[in-house]
C-alpha positions in Angstrom: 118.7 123.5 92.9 115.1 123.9 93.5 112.5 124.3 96.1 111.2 121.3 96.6 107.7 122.8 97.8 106.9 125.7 95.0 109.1 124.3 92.7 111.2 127.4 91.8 115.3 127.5 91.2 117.1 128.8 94.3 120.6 128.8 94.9 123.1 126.0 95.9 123.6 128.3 99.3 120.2 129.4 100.6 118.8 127.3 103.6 114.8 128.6 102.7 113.3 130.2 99.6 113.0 133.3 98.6 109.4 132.8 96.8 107.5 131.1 99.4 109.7 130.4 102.5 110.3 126.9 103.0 113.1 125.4 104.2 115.0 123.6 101.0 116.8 120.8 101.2 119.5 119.8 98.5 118.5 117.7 95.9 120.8 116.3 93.5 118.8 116.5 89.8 118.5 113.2 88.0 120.8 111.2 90.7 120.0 108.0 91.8 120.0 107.5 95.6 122.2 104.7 97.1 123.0 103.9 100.2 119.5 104.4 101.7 116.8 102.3 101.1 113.6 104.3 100.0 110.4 103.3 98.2 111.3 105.3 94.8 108.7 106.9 92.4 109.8 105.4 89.3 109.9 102.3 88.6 106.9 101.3 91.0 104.2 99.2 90.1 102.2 98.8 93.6 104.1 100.7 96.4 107.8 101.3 95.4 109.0 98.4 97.6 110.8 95.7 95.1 112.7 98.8 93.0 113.8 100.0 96.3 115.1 97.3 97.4 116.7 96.4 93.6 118.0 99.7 93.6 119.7 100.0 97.6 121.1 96.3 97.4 122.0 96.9 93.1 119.5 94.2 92.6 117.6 93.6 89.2 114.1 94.6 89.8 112.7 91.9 87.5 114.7 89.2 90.5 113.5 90.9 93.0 109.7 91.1 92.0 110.0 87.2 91.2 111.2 86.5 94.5 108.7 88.7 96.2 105.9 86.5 94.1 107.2 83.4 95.3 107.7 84.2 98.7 103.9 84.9 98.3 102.6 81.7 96.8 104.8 79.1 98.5 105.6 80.6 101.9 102.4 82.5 102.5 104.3 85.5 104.5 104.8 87.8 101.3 101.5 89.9 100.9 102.1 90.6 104.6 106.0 91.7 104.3 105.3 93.4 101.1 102.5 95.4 103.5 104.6 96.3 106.2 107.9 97.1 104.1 105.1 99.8 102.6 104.6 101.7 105.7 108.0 101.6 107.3 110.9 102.2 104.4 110.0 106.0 102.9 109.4 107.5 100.0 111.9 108.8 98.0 111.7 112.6 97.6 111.2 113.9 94.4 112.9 115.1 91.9 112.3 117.9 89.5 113.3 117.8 86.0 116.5 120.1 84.9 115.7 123.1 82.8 116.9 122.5 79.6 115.8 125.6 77.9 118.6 127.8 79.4 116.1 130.8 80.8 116.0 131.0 84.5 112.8 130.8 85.7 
């Protein structure tokens, strides 16, 4: 596990880092998240909204994006859905890569 403000490897059982102190929360390397919507990092084009959606409902995002574009052009309400689906669902956290060289750091 790692500190997700510093960025160093603590362990599974600490509540706050050693290095710098802040509280760390567990984060799950390289696993998606289900079961709560978030606007995620990766794939995002504008704000995250359409692969968050894709990913919480296991939507394709390609569908998703396509029906978000339509909803724009024929039903007018879109740009301002897309705009306030932006500020309220929230970011995913992130996620830092696993160490593959094997030293501790």
């Amino acid at each position: 596990m790692y500190c997700s403000h510093c960025g160093r490897q603590v362990e599974a059982a600490v509540r706050f880092c050693p290095a710098c102190g802040a509280a760390v929360q567990p984060v799950v390397v390289g696993a998606p998240i289900f079961g709560q919507l978030v606007r995620l990092r990766y794939p995002r084009v504008f704000g995250g909204v359409c692969s968050g959606l894709a990913m919480h409902y296991g939507w394709d995002v390609i569908t998703v994006r396509l029906l978000w574009v339509l909803c724009v052009l024929f039903a007018g309400t879109g740009i301002l859905a897309y705009i306030i689906a932006w500020i309220v669902i929230p970011e995913a956290p992130y996620v830092l890569p696993e160490n593959s060289t094997g030293s501790g750091v």
